[in-house]
PAMARMAR-958827 format. One record per residue (C-alpha): x, y, z; residue number from 1; chain. Coordinates in nm, 4 decimals, padded with zeros to 6 digits, always signed. Example, Ala and Ser with C-alpha at 12.3 -4.5 7.8 and 13.67 -1.06 7.14 Angstrom:
<rs>
         xx         yy         zz     k   c
   +01.2300   -00.4500   +00.7800     1   A
   +01.3670   -00.1060   +00.7140     2   A
</rs>
This chain:
<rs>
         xx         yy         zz     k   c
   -10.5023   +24.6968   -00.3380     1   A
   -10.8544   +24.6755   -00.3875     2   A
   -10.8138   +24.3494   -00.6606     3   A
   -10.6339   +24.1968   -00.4154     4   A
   -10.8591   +24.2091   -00.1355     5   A
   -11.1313   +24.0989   -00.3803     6   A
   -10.9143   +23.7901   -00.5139     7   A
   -10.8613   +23.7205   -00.1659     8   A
   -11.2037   +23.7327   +00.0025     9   A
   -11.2937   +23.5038   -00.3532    10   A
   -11.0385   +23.2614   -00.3104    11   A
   -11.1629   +23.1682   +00.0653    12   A
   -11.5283   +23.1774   -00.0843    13   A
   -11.4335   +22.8855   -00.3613    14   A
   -11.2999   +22.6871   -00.0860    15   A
   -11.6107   +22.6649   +00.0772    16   A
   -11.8022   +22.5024   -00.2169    17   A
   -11.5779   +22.1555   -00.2260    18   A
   -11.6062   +22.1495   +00.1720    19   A
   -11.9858   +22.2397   +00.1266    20   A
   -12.0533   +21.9482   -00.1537    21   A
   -11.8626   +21.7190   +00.0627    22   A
   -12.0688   +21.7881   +00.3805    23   A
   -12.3977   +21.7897   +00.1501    24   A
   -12.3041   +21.4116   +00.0270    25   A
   -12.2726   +21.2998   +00.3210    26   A
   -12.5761   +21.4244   +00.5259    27   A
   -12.7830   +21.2648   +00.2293    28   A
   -12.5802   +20.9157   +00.2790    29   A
   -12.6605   +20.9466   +00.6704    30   A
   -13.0413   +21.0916   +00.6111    31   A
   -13.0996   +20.7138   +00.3653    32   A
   -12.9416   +20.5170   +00.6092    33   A
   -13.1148   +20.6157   +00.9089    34   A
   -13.4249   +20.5586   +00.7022    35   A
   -13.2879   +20.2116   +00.6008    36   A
   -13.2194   +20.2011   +00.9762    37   A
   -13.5622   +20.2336   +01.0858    38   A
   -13.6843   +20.0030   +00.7709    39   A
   -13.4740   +19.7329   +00.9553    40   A
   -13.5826   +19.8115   +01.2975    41   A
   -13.9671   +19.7804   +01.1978    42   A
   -13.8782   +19.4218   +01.0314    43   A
   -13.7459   +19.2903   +01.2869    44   A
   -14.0181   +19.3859   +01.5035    45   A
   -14.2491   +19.2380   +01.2404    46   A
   -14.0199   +18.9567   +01.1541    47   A
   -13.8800   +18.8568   +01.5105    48   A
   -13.6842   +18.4882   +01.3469    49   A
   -13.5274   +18.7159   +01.1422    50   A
   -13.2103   +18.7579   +01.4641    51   A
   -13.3828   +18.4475   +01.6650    52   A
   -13.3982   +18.1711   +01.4217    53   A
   -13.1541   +18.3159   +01.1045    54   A
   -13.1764   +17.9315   +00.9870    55   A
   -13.5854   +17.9262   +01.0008    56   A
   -13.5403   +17.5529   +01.1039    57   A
   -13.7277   +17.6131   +01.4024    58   A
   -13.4857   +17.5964   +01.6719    59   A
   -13.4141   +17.8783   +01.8133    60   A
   -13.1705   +17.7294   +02.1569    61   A
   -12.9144   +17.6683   +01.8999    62   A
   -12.8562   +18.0460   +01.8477    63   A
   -12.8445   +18.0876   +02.2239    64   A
   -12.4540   +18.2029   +02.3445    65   A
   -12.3299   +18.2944   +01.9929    66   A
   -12.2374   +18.5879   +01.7608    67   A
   -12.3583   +18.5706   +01.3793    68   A
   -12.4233   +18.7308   +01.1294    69   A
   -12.7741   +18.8171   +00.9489    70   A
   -12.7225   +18.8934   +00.6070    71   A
   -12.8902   +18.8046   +00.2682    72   A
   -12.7428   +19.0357   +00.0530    73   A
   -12.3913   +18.8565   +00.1183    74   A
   -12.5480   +18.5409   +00.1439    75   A
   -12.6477   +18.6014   -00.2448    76   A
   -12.3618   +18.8035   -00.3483    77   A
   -12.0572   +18.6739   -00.1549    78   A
   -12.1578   +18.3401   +00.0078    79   A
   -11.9596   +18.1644   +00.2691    80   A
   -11.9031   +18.3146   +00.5847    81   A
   -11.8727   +18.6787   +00.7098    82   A
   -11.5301   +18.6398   +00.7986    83   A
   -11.5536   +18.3482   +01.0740    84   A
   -11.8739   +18.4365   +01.1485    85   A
   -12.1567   +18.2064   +01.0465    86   A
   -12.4017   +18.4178   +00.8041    87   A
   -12.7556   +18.3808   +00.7597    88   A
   -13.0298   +18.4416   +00.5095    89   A
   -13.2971   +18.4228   +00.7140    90   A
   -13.5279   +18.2590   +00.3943    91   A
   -13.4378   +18.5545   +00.1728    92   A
   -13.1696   +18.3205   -00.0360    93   A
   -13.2012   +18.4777   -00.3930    94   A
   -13.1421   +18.8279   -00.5599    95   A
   -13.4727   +18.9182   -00.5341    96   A
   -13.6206   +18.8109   -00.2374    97   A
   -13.3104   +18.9918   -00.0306    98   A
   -13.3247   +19.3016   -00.2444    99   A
   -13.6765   +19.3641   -00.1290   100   A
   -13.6048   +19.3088   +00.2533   101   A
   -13.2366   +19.5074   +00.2847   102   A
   -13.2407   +19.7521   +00.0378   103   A
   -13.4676   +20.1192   -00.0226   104   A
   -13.7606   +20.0627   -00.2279   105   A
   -13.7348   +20.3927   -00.4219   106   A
   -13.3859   +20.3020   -00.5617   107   A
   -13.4832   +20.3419   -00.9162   108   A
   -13.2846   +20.5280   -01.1248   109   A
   -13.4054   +20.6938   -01.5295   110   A
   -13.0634   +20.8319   -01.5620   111   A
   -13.1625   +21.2087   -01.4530   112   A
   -13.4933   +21.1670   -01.6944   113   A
   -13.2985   +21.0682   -02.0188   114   A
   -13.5145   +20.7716   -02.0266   115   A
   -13.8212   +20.9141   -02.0835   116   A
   -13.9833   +20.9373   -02.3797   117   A
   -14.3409   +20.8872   -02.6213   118   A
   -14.4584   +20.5334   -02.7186   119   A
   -14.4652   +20.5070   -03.0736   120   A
   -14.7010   +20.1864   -03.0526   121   A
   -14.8456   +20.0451   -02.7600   122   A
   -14.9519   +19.6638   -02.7670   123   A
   -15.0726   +19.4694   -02.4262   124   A
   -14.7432   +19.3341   -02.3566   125   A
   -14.4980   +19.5448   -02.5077   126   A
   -14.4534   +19.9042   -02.6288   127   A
   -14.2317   +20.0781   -02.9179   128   A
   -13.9938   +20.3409   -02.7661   129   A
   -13.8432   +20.6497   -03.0167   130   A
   -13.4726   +20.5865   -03.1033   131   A
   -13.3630   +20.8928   -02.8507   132   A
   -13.4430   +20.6679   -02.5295   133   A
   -13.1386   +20.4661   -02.5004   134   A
   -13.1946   +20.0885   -02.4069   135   A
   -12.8510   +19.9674   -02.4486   136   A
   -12.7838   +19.9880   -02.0811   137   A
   -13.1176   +19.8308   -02.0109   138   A
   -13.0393   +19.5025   -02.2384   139   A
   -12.6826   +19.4748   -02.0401   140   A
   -12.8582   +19.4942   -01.7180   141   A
   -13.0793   +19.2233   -01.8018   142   A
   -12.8352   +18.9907   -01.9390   143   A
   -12.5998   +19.0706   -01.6205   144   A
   -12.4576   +18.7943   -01.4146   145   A
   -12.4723   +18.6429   -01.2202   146   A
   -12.7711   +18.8236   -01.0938   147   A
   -13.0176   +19.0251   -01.3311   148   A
   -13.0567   +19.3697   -01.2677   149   A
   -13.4215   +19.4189   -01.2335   150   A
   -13.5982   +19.6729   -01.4878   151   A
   -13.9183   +19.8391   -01.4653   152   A
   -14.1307   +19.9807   -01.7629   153   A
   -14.3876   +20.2797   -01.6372   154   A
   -14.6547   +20.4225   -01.8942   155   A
   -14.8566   +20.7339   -01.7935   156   A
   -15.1674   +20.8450   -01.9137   157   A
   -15.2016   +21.2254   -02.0304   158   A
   -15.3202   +21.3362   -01.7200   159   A
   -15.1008   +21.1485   -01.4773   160   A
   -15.4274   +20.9916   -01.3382   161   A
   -15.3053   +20.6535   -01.3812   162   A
   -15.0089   +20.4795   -01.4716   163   A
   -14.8806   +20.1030   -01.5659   164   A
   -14.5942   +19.9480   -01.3904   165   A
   -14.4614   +19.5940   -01.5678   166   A
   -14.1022   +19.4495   -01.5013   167   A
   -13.9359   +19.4225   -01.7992   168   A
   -13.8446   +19.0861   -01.9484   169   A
   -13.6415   +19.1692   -02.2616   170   A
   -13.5715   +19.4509   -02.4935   171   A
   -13.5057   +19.4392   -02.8650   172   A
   -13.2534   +19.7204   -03.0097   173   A
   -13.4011   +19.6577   -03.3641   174   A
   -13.7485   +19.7098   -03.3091   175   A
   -13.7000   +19.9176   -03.0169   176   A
   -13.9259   +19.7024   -02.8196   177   A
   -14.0157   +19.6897   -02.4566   178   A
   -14.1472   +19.3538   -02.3263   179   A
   -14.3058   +19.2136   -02.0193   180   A
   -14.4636   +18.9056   -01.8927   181   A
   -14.7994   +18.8192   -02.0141   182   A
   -14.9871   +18.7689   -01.7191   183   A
   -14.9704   +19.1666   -01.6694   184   A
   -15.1284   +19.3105   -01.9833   185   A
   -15.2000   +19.6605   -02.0218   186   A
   -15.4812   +19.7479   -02.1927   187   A
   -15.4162   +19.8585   -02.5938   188   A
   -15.6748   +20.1328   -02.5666   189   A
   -15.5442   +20.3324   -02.2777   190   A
   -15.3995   +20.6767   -02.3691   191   A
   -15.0463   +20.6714   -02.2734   192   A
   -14.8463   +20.9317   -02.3634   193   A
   -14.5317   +20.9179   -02.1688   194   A
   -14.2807   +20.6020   -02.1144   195   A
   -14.0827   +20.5727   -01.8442   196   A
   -13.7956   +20.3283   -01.8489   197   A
   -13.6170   +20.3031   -01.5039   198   A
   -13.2915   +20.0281   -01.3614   199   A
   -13.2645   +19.9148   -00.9680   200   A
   -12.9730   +20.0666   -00.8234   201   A
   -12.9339   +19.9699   -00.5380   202   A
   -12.6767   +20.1572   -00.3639   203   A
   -12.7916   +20.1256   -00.0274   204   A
   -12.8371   +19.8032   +00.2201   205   A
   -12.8361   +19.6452   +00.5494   206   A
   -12.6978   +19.3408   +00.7341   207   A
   -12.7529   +19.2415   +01.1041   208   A
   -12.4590   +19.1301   +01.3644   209   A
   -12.6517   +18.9449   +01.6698   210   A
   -12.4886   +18.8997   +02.0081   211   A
   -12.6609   +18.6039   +02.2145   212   A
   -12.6015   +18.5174   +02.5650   213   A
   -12.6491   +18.2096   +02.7326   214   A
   -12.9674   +18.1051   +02.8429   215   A
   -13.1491   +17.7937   +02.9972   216   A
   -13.4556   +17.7849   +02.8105   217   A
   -13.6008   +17.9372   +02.4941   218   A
   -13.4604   +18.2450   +02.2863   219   A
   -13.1815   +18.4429   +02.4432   220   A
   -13.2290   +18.8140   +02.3873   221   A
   -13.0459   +18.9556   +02.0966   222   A
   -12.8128   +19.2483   +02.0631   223   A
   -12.8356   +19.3567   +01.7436   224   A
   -12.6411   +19.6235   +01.5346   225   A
   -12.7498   +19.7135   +01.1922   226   A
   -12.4237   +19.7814   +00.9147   227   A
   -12.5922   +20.0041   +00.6719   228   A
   -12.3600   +20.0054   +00.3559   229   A
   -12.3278   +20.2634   +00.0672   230   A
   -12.2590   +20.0828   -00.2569   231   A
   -12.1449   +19.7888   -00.0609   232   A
   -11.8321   +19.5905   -00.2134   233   A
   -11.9372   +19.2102   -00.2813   234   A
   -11.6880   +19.0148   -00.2530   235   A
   -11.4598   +18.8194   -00.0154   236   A
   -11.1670   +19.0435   -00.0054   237   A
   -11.4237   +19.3387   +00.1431   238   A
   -11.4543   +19.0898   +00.4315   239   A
   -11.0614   +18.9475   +00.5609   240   A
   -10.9983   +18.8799   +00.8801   241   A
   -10.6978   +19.0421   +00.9821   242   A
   -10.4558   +18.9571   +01.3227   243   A
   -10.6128   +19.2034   +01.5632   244   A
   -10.4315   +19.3436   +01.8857   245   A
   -10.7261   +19.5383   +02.0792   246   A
   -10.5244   +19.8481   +02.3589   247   A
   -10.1727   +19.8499   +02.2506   248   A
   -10.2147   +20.2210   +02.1863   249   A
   -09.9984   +20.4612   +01.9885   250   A
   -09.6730   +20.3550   +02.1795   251   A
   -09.7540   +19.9815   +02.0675   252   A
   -09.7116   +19.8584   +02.4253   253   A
   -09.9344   +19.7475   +02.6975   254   A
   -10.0075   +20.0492   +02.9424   255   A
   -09.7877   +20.3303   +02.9207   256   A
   -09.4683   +20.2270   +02.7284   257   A
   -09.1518   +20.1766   +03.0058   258   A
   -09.3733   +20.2027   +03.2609   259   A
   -09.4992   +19.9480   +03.5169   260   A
   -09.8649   +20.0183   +03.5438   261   A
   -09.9886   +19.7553   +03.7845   262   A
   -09.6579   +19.7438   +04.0104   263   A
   -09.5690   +19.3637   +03.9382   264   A
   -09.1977   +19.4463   +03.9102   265   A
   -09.2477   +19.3547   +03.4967   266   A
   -09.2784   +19.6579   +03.2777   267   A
   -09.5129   +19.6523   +02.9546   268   A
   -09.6811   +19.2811   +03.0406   269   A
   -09.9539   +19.1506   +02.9047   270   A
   -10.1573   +19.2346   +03.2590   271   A
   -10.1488   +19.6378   +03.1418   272   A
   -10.3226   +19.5868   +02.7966   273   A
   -10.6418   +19.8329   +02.8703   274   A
   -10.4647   +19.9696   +03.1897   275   A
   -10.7313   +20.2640   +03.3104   276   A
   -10.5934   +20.6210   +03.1851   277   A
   -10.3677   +20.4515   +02.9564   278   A
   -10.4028   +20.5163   +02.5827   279   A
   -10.4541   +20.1452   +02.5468   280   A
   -10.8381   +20.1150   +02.6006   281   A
   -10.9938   +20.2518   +02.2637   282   A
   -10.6682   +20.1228   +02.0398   283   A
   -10.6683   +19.8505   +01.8163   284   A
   -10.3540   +19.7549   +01.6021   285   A
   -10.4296   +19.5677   +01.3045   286   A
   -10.2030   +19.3687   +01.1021   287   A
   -10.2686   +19.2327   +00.7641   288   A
   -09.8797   +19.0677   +00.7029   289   A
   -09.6520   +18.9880   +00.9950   290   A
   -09.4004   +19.0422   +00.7565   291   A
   -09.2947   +19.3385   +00.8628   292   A
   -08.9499   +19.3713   +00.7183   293   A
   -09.0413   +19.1836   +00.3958   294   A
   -08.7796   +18.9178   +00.4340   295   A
   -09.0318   +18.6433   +00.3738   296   A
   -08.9515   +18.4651   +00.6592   297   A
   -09.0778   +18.5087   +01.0253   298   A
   -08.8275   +18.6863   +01.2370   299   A
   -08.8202   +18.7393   +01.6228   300   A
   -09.1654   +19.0024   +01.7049   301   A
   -09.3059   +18.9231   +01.3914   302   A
   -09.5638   +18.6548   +01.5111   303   A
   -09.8370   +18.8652   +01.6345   304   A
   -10.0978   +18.5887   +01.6936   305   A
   -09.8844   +18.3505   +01.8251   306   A
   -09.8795   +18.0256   +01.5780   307   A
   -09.5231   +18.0182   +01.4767   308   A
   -09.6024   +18.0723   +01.1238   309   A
   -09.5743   +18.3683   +00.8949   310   A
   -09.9216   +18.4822   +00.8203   311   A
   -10.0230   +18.7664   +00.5299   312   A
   -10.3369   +18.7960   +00.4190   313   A
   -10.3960   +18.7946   +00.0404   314   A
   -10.6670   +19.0424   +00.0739   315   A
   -10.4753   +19.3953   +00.2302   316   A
   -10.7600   +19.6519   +00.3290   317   A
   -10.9157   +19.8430   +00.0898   318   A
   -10.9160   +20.1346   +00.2757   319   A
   -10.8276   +20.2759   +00.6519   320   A
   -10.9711   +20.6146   +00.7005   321   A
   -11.1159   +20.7832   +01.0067   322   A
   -11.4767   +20.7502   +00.9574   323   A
   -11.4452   +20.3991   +00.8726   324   A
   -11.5336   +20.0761   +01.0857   325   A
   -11.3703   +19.7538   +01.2151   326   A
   -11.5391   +19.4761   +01.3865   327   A
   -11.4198   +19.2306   +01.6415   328   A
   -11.5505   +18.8703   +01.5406   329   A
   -11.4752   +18.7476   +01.8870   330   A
   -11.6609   +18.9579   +02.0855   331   A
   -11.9070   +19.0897   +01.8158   332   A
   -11.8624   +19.4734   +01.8655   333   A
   -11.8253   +19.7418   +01.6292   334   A
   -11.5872   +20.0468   +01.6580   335   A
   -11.5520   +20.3464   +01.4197   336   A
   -11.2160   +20.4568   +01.3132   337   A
   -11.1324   +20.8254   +01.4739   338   A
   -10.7795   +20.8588   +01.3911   339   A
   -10.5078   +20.6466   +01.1723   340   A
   -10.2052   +20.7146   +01.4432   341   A
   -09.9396   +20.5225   +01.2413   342   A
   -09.9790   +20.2782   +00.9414   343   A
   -09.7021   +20.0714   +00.7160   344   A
   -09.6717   +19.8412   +00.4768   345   A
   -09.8249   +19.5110   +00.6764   346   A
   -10.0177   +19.6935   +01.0005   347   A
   -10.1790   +19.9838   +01.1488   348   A
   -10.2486   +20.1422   +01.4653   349   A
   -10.5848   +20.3012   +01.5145   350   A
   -10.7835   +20.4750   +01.7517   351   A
   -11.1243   +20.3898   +01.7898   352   A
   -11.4277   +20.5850   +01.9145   353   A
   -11.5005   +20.4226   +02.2457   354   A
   -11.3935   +20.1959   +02.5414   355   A
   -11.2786   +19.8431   +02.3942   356   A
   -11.5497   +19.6018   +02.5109   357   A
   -11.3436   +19.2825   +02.5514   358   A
   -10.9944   +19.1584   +02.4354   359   A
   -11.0332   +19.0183   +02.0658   360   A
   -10.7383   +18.8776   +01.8430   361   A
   -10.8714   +18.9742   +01.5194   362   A
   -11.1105   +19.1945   +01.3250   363   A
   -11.2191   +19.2847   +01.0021   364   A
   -11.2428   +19.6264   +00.7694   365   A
   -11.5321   +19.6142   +00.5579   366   A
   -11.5530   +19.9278   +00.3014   367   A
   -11.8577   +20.1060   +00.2253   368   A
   -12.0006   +20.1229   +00.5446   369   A
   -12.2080   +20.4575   +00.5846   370   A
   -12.2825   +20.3917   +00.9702   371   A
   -12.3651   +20.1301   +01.2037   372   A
   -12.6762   +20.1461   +01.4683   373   A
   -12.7116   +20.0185   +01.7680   374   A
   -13.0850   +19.8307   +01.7729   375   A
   -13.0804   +19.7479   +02.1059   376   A
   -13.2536   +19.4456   +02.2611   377   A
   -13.4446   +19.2378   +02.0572   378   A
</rs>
């Protein structure tokens, strides 16, 4: 009796160490992106044409009365639009210059200190490493494409009094050299004893949605949202645009389904969508192929947007989980996923986390969003 309340009381303490890693992983995904958060927040209020003139051309009334999208690192990495949305650089146009404006500085990574090791010479522009610090992975990120991964060499005196930082230009398996540029010599006398080698990985990042209204003269104020992303997914498919259908609710009708909401004498219109009290006004159904019966052809209540042709997109979401995000292009709003209340093959209904602001007709699923943050007024 005894073993088995023992094996009992031990069996509901091991299930509290998955839900406990789980919970741990993501407070520290929420602590970097509120810091990334604030990084933003601070640059904008540093770098104001950063949401007012995205284009730095100098004109800032043609932003006025528009949604877009600020974004380098998908400017670099994806290109093209953010779904329909125009995207911006903002001047930050290559790998490095957006790195440095969206991402943490302190994502370095020595591979839990395996890269660490004694120099066995030390010349003013390169250094001889021991054969047990492995700079395989450091040659493939510098020969990456299309973008190099950035590597950083850092030598440390005895003391840890002073220290040289150089980026690294090349390594050479043979010799087991480290090289960087010559214009940053380090001086051949200085008494280094440890060598640091360390690879950007940059798993976290930040784009900007703006909302402008109209205005008569100058630049409109901006509402802006800032997408912080957790090993963000670069590439088109990440951002589809899918057919959209903001309030139809769990019953997939306008209003309460059979019922006449607004006493027209028509039941389930398209006057109920968002009816107050109904479930429709923090619902969004998304559909990704109309065809829903996987005839190939478009049948009768199949063509949800209206254009008489059978639309599926070639790019089905990666994922649809509570916790994740959509966006409405058309109205430039954000909503987090609460609950998945039905899916299938082509669609899925989802309830979102708030009031729908607006009616849109489509919306997009990007994966590896961590959180987005309202910034306000800007």
């Amino acid at each position: 009796m005894s073993m088995l309340i023992l094996s009992i009381g031990v069996i509901c303490l091991a299930t509290l160490f998955p839900v406990g890693m789980i919970n741990s992983v993501r407070a520290s995904k929420l602590t970097r992106a509120t810091m990334l958060r604030n990084n933003c927040d601070a640059m904008i209020d540093i770098l104001p044409f950063l949401v007012h003139d995205p284009d730095v051309d100098g004109n800032v009334l043609e932003h006025n009365n528009r949604i877009y999208a600020v974004d380098p690192f998908g400017f670099v990495h994806v290109g093209g639009t953010f779904g329909p949305l125009t995207r911006y650089h903002a001047g930050y146009n290559t790998d490095t210059k957006a790195t440095n404006l969206v991402m943490l500085p302190d994502n370095w990574d020595d591979n839990d200190g395996q890269k660490r090791g004694a120099p066995e010479v030390l010349q003013a522009t390169w250094v001889q490493v021991p054969q047990s610090l492995n700079l395989i992975d450091v040659q493939v990120a510098l020969s990456s494409s299309p973008t190099v991964i950035p590597c950083r060499v850092i030598l440390l005196d005895p003391d840890g009094q002073q220290s040289w930082v150089r980026a690294i230009t090349s390594v050479n398996l043979t010799t087991r050299r480290i090289t960087w540029s010559a214009a940053e010599t380090v001086p051949t006398t200085a008494k280094v004893t440890e060598v640091r080698v360390e690879i950007f990985n940059g798993k976290y990042s930040w784009m900007l949605t703006v909302r402008k209204s109209a205005y008569a003269s100058g630049s409109a104020p901006a509402s802006v949202d800032a997408v912080v992303f957790f090993n963000r997914p670069a590439s088109v498919a990440n951002e589809a645009t899918y057919i959209a259908t903001f309030g139809r609710g769990a019953d997939r009708q306008p209003g309460v389904a059979g019922f006449d909401d607004d006493n027209n004498g028509t039941v389930d219109d398209a006057s109920e969508v968002l009816w107050p009290g109904t479930d429709d006004v923090s619902t969004i159904e998304l559909i990704w192929s109309e065809d829903l019966d996987g005839d190939g052809q478009l049948d009768n209540g199949e063509d949800a947007n209206g254009n008489g042709q059978l639309d599926i997109s070639p790019y089905p979401p990666q994922k649809i989980v509570p916790g994740g995000y959509v966006f409405d292009p058309d109205n430039g709003q954000w909503y987090k996923i609460t609950q998945v209340l039905a899916t299938d093959k082509g669609w899925a209904d989802l309830q979102l986390d708030r009031i729908v602001v607006g009616v849109g007709k489509r919306a997009l699923a990007p994966a590896g969003i961590v959180a987005v943050y309202s910034l306000g007024t800007k």
